[in-house]
NURO-366038 format. One record per residue (C-alpha): residue number from 1; y, x, z; chain. Coordinates in Angstrom, 2 decimals. Layout:
REM NURO-366038
<vexvo num="NUM" Y="Y" X="X" Z="Z" chaine="A"/>
...
***
This chain:
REM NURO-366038
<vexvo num="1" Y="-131.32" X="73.97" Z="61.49" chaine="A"/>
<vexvo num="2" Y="-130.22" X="71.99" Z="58.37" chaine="A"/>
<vexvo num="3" Y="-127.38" X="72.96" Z="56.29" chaine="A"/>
<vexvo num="4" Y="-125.41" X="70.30" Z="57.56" chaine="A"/>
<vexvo num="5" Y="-126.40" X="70.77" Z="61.13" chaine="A"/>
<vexvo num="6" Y="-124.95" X="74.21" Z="60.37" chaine="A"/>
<vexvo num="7" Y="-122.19" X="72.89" Z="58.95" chaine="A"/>
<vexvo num="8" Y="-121.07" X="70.88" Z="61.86" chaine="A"/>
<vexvo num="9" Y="-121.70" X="73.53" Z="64.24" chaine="A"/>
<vexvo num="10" Y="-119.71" X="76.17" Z="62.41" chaine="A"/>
<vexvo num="11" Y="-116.63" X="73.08" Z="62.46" chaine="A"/>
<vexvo num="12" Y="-116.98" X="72.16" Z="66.17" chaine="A"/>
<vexvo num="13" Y="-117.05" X="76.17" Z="67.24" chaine="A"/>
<vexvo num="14" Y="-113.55" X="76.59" Z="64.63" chaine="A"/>
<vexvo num="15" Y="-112.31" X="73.25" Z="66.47" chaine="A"/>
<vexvo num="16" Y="-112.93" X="75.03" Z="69.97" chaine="A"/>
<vexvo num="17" Y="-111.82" X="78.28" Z="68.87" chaine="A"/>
<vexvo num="18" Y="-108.37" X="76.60" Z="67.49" chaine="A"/>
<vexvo num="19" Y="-107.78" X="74.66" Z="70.61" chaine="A"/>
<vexvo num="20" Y="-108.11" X="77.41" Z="72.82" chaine="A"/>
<vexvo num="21" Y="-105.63" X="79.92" Z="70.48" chaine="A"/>
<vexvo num="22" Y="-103.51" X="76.72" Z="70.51" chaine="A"/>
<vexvo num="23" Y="-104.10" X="76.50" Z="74.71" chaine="A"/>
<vexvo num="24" Y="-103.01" X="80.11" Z="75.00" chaine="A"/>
<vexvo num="25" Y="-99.89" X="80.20" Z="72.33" chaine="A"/>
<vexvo num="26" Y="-96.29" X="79.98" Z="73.60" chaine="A"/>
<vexvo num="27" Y="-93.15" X="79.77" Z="72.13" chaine="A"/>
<vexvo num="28" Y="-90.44" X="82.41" Z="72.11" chaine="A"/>
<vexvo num="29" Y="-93.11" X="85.36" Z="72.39" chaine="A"/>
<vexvo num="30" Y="-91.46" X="87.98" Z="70.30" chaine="A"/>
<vexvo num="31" Y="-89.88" X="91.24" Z="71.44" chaine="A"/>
<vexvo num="32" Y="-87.61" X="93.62" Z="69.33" chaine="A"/>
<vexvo num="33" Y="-86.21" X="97.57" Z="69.23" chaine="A"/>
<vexvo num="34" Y="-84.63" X="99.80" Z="67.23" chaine="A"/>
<vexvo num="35" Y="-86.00" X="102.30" Z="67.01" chaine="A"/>
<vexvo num="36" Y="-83.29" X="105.72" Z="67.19" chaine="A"/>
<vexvo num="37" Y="-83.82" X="107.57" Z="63.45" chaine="A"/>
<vexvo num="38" Y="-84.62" X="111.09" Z="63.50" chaine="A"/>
<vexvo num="39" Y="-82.90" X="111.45" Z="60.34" chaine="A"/>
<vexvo num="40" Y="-79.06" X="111.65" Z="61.19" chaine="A"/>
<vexvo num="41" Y="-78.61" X="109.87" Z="57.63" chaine="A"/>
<vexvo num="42" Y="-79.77" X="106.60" Z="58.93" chaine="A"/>
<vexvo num="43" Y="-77.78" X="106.92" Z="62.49" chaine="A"/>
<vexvo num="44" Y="-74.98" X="104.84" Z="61.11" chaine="A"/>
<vexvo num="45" Y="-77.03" X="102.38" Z="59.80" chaine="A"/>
<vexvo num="46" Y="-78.97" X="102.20" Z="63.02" chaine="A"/>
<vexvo num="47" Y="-75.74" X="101.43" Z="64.76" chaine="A"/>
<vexvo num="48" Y="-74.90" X="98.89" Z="62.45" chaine="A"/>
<vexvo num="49" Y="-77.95" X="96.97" Z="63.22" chaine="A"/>
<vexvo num="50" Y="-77.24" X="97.03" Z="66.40" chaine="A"/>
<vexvo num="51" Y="-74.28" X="96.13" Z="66.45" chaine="A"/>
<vexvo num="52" Y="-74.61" X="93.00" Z="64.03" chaine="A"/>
<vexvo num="53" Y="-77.74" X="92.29" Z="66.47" chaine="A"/>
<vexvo num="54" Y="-79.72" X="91.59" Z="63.20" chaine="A"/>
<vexvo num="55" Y="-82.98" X="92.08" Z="65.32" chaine="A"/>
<vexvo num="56" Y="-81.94" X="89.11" Z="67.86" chaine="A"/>
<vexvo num="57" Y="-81.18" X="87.24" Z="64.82" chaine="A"/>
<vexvo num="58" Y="-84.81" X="87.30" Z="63.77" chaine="A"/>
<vexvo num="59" Y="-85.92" X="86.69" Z="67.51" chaine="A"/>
<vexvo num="60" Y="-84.38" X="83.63" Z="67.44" chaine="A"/>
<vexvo num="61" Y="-84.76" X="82.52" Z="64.02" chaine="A"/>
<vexvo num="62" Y="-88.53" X="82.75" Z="64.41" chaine="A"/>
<vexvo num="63" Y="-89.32" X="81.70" Z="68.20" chaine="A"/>
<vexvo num="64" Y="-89.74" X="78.33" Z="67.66" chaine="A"/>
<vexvo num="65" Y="-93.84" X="79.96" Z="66.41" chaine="A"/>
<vexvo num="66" Y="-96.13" X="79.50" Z="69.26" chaine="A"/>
<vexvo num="67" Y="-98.15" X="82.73" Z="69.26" chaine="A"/>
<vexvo num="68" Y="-101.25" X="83.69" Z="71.55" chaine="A"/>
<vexvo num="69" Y="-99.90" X="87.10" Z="72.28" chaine="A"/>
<vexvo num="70" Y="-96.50" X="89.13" Z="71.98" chaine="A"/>
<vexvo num="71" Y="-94.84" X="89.85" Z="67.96" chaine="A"/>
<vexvo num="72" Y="-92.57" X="93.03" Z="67.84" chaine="A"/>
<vexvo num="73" Y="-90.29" X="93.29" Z="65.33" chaine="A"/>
<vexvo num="74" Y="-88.53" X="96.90" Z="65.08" chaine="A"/>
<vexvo num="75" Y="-86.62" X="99.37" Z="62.69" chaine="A"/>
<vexvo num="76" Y="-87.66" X="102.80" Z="62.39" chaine="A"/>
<vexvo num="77" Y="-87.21" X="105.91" Z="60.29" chaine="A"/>
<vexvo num="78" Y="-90.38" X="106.32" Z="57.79" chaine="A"/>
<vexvo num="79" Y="-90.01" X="110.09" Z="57.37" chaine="A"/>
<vexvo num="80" Y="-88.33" X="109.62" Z="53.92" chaine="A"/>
<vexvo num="81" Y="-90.69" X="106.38" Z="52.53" chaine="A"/>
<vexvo num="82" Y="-88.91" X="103.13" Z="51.90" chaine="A"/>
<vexvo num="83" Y="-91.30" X="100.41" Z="53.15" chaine="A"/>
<vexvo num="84" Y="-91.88" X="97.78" Z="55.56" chaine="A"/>
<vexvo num="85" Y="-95.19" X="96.50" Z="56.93" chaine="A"/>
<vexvo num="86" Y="-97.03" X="94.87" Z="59.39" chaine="A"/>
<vexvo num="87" Y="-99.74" X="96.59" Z="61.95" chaine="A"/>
<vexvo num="88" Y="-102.25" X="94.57" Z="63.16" chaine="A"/>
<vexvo num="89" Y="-103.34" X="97.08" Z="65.77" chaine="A"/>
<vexvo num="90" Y="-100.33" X="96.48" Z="67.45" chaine="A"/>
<vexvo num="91" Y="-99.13" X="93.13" Z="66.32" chaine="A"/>
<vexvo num="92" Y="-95.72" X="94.85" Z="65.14" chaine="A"/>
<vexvo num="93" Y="-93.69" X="94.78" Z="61.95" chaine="A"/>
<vexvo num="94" Y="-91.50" X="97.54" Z="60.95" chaine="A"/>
<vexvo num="95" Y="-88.85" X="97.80" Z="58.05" chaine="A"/>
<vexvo num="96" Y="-87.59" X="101.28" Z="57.84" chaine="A"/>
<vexvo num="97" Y="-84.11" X="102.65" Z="57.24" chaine="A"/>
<vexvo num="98" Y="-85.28" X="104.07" Z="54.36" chaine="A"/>
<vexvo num="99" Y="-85.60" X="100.47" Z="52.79" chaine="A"/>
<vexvo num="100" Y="-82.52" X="98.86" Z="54.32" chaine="A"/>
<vexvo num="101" Y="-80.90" X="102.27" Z="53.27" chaine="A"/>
<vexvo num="102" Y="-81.90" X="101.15" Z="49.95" chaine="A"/>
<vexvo num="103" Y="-81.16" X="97.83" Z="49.74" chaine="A"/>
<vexvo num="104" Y="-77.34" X="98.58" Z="50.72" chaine="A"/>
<vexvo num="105" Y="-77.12" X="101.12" Z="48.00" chaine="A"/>
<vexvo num="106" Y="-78.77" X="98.82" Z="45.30" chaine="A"/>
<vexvo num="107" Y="-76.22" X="96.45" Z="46.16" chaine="A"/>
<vexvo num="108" Y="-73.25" X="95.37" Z="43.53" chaine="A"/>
<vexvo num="109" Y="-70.01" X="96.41" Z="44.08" chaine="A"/>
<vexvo num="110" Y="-68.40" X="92.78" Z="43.00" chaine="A"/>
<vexvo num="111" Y="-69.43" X="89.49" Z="42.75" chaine="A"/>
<vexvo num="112" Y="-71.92" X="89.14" Z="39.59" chaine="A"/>
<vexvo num="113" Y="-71.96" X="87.06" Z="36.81" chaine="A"/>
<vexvo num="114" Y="-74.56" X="84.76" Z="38.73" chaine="A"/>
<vexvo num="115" Y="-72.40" X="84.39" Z="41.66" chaine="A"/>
<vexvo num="116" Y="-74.08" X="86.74" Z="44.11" chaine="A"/>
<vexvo num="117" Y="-71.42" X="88.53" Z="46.58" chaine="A"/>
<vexvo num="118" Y="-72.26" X="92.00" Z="47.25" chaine="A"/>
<vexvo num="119" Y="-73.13" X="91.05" Z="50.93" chaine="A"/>
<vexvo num="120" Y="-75.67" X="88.48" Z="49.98" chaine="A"/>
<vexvo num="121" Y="-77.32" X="91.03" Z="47.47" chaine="A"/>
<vexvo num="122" Y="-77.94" X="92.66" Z="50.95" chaine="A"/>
<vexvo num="123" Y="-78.72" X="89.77" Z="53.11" chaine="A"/>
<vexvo num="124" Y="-80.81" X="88.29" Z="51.00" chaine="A"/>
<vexvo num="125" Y="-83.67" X="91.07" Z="51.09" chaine="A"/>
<vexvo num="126" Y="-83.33" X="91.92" Z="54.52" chaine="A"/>
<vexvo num="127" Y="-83.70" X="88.57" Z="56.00" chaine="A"/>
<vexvo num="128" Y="-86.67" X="88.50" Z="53.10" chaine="A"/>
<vexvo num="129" Y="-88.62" X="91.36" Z="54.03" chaine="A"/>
<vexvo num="130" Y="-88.76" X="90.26" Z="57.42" chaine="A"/>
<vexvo num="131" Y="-90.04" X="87.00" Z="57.05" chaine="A"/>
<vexvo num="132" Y="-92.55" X="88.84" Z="54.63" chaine="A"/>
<vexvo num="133" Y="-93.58" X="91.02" Z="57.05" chaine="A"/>
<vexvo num="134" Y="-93.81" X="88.06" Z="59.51" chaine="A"/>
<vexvo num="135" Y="-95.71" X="85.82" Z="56.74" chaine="A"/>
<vexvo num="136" Y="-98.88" X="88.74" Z="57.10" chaine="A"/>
<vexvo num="137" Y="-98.58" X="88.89" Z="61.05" chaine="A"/>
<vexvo num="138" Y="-98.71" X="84.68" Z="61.07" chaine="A"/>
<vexvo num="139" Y="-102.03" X="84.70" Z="58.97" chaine="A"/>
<vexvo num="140" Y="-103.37" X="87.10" Z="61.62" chaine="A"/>
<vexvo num="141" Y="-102.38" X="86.32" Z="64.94" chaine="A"/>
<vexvo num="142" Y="-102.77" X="82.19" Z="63.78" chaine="A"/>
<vexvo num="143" Y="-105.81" X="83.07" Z="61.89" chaine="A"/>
<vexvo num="144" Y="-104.96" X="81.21" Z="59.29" chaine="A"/>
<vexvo num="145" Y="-106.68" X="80.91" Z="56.11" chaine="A"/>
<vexvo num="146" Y="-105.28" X="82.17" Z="52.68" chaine="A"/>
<vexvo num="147" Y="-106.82" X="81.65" Z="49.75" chaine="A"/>
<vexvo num="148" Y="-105.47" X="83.48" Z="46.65" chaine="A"/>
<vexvo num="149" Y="-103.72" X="87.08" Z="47.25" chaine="A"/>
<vexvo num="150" Y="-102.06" X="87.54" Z="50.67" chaine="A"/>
<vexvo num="151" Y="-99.04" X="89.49" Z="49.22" chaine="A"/>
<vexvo num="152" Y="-98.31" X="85.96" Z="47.30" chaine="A"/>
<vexvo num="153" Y="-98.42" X="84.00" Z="50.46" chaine="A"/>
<vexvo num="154" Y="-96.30" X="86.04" Z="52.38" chaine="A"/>
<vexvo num="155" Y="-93.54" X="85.89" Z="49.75" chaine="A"/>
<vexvo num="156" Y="-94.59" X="81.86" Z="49.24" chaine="A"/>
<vexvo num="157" Y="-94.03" X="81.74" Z="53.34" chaine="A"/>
<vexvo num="158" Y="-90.65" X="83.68" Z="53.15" chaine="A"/>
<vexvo num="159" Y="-89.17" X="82.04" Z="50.40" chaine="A"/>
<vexvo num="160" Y="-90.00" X="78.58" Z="52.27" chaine="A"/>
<vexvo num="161" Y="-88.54" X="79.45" Z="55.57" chaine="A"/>
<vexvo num="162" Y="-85.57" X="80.93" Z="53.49" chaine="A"/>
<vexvo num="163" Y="-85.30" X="77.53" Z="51.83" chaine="A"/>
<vexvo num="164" Y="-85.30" X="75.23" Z="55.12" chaine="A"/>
<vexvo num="165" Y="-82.48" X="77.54" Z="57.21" chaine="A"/>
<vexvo num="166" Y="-79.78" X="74.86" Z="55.45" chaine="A"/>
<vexvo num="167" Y="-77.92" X="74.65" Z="51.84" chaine="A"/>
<vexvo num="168" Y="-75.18" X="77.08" Z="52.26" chaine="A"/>
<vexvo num="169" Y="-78.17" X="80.02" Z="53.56" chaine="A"/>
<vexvo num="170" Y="-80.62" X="79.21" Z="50.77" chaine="A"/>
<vexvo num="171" Y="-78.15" X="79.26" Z="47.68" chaine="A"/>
<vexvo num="172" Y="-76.95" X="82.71" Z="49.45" chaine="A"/>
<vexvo num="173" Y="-80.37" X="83.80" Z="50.39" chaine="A"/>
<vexvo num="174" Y="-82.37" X="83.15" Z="47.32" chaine="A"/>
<vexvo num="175" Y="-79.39" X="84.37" Z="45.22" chaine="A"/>
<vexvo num="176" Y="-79.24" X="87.75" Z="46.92" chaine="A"/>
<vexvo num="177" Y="-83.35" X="88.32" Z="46.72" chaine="A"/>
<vexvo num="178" Y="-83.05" X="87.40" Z="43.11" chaine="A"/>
<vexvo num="179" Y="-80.92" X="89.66" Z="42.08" chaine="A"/>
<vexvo num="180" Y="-83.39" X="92.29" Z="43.98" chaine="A"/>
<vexvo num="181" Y="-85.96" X="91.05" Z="42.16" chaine="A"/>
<vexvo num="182" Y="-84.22" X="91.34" Z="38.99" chaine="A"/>
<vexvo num="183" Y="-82.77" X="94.65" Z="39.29" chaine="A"/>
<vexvo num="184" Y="-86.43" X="96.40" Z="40.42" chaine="A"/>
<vexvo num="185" Y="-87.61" X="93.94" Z="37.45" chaine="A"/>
<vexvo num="186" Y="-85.08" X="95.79" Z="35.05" chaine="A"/>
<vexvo num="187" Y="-85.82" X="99.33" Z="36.15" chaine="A"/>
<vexvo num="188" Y="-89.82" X="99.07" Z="36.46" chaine="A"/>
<vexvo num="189" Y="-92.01" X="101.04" Z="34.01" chaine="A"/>
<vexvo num="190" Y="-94.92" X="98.85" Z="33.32" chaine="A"/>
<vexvo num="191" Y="-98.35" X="100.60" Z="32.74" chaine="A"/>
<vexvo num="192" Y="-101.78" X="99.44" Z="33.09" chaine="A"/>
<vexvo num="193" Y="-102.38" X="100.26" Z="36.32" chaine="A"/>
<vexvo num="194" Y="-99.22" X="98.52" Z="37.56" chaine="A"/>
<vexvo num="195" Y="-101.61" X="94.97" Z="37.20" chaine="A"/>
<vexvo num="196" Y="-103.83" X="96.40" Z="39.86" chaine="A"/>
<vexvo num="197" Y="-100.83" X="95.90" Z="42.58" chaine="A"/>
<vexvo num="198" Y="-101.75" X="93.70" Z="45.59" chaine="A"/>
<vexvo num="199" Y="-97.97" X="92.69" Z="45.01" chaine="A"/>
<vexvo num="200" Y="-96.89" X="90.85" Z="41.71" chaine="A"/>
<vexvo num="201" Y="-94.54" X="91.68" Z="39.67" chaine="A"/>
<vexvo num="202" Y="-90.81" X="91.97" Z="40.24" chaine="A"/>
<vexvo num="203" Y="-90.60" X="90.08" Z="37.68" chaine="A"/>
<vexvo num="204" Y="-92.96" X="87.29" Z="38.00" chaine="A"/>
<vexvo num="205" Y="-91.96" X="87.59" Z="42.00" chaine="A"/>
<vexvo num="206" Y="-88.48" X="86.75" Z="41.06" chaine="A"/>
<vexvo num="207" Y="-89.30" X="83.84" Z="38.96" chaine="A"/>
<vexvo num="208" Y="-91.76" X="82.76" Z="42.10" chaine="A"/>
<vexvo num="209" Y="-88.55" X="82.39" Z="44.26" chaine="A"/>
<vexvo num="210" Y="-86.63" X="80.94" Z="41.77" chaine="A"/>
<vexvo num="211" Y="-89.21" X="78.23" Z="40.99" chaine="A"/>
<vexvo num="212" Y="-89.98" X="77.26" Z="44.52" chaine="A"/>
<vexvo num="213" Y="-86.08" X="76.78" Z="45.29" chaine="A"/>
<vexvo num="214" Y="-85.38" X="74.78" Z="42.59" chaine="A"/>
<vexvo num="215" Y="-88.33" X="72.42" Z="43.33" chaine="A"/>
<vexvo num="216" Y="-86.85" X="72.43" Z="47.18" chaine="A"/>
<vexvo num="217" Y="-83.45" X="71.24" Z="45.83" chaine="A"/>
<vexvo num="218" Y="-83.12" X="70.88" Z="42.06" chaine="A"/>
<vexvo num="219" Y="-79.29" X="70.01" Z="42.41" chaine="A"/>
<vexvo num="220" Y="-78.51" X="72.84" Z="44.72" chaine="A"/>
<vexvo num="221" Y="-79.89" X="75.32" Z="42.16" chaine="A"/>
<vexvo num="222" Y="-79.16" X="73.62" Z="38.86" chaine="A"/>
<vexvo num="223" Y="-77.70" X="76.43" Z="37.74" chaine="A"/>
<vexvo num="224" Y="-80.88" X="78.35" Z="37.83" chaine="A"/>
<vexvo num="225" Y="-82.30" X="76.08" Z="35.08" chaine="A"/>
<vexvo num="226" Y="-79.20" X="75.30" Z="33.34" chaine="A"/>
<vexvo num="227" Y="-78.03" X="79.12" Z="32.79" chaine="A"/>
<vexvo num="228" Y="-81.76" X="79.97" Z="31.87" chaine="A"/>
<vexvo num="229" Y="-82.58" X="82.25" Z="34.78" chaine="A"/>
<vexvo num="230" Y="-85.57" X="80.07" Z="34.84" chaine="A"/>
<vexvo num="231" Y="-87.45" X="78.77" Z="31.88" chaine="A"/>
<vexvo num="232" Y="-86.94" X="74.84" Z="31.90" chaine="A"/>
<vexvo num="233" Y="-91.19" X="74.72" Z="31.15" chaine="A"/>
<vexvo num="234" Y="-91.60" X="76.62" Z="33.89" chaine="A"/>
<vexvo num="235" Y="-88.73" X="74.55" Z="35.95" chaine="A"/>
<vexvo num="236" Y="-90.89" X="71.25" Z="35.01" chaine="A"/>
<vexvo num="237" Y="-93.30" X="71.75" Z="37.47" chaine="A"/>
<vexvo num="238" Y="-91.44" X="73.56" Z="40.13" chaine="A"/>
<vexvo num="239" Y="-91.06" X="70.26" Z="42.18" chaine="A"/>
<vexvo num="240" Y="-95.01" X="70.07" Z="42.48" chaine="A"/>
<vexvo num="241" Y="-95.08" X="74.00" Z="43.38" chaine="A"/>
<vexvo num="242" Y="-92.40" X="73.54" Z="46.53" chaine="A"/>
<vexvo num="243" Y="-94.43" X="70.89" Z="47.74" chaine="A"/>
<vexvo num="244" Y="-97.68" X="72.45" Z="47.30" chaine="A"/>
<vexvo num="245" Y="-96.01" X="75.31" Z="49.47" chaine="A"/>
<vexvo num="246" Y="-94.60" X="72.63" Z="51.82" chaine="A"/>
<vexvo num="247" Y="-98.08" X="70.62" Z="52.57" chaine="A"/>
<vexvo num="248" Y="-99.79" X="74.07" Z="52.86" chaine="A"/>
<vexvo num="249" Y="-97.71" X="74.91" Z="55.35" chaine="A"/>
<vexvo num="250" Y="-97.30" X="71.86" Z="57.65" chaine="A"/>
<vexvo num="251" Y="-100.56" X="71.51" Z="57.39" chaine="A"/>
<vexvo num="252" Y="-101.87" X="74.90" Z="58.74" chaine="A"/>
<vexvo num="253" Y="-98.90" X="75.68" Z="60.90" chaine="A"/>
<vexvo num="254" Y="-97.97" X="72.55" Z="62.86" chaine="A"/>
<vexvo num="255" Y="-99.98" X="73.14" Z="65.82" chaine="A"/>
<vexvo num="256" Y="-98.11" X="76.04" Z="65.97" chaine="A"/>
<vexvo num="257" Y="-94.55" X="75.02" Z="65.72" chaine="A"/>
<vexvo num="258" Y="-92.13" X="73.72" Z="68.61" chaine="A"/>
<vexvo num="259" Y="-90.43" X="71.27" Z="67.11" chaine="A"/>
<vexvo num="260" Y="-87.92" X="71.08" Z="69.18" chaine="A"/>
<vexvo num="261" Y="-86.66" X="74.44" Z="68.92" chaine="A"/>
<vexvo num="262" Y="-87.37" X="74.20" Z="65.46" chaine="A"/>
<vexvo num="263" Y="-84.66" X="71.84" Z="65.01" chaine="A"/>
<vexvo num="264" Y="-81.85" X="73.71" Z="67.10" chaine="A"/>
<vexvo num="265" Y="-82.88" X="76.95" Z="65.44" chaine="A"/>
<vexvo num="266" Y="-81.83" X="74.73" Z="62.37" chaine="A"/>
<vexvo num="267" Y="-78.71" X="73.62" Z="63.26" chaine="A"/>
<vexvo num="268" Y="-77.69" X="76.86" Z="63.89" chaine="A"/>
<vexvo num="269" Y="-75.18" X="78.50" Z="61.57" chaine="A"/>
<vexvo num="270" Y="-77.01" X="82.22" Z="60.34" chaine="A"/>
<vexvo num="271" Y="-75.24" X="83.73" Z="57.99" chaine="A"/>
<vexvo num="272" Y="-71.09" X="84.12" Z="58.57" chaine="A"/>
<vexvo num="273" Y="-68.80" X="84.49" Z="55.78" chaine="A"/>
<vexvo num="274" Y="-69.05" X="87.64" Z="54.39" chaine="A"/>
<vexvo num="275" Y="-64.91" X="88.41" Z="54.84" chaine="A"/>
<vexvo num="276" Y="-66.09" X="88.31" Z="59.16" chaine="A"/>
<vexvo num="277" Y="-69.11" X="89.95" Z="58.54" chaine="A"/>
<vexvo num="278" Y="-67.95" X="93.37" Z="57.45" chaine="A"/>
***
């Protein structure tokens, strides 16, 4: 067979394989629990989650993805290790207490200088490190392809869905995994080894989100640019990144999307004020 004999073959079988993943993938296929901590430090927290219904949030937020088989999405205890992570084995992504635990106790007690409300300093991450976590189960369960590191993807893919949920949830959003970023970027001890990370950065992370929603909506973040949190040579080509992200992503994921849930999930309202959400 000639090389591009083999060539075509190998694109007719993807073709075939991709119309029968598409075939078999519905909408609104994933499932949720909290799972009840063993550590009686987390059981308020666990009840808070519960009670806020922050797993249903996510349900919703994200079944507008056609998937071929069933997503869970759960909260566990992590016997002590703050992480989050997806399993393939079991198509499931957990965040443990242990890292929301975290997040709420990195959190400012006022408003900062930047504008980010103690509640969105918490928001921000959590909503974050789900869609992460979700970015990783997407490339598997969609097979799609990623070229460069997968830990930059994910982040690419969370920081975009972040950015389309409407103005008021982005500038809140972004803000509150900023300041994240910023903080861990503050208190990280840099060695050689720290390079060898599949993730980047906190710092260069944090100047990934930053870039990618200013290119999304240089008016809405202005400020970003204008109060130097971003480097205006970096800000020059931040347009090009966001749509780089944006055609990368319509272009491997719309067979996958409903579009028509896509846009009520949309015009939904996520995130209340913070003076109701407490």
């Amino acid at each position: 067979m000639t090389t591009t004999a083999m060539i075509a073959a190998c694109v007719m079988c993807s073709s075939i394989l991709c119309s029968d993943a598409y075939a078999a993938s519905q909408s609104d296929r994933i499932r949720i629990e909290y799972v009840a901590p063993a550590n009686p430090q987390h059981q308020a927290l666990y009840e808070l989650l519960k009670e806020r219904r922050v797993l249903e949030r996510f349900q919703r937020l994200l079944s507008f993805v056609r998937l071929p088989r069933t997503l869970w999405l759960k909260t566990a205890g992590c016997d002590g290790e703050s992480n989050a992570w997806y399993e393939e084995s079991d198509h499931t992504v957990t965040v443990c207490y242990e890292y929301l635990a975290d997040v709420n106790r990195n959190a400012p007690r006022e408003t900062t200088a930047a504008g980010v409300t103690p509640q969105d300093a918490i928001t921000g991450p959590v909503i974050e490190v789900f869609l992460h976590e979700t970015g990783h189960a997407l490339f598997n369960l969609l097979k799609i392809p990623v070229l460069g590191r997968e830990e930059d993807a994910a982040d690419q893919i969370a920081a975009y869905l972040l950015l389309t949920l409407g103005e008021d949830t982005a500038r809140r959003t972004v803000g509150g995994v900023a300041y994240m970023y910023h903080r861990d970027a503050q208190n990280a001890e840099i060695k050689p080894t720290s390079f060898a990370n599949v993730h980047g950065l906190d710092a260069q992370r944090l100047y990934n989100v930053l870039c990618l929603a200013y290119g999304s909506n240089p008016k809405l973040f202005a400020d970003v640019v204008e109060k130097n949190y971003l480097p205006q040579d970096r800000a020059d080509g931040c347009e090009d990144e966001f749509k780089q992200v944006q055609y990368a992503v319509s272009t491997l994921f719309k067979p996958y999307i409903d579009r028509k849930r896509a846009q009520k999930v949309r015009a939904e309202i996520w995130l209340r004020n913070s003076a109701h959400d407490r």
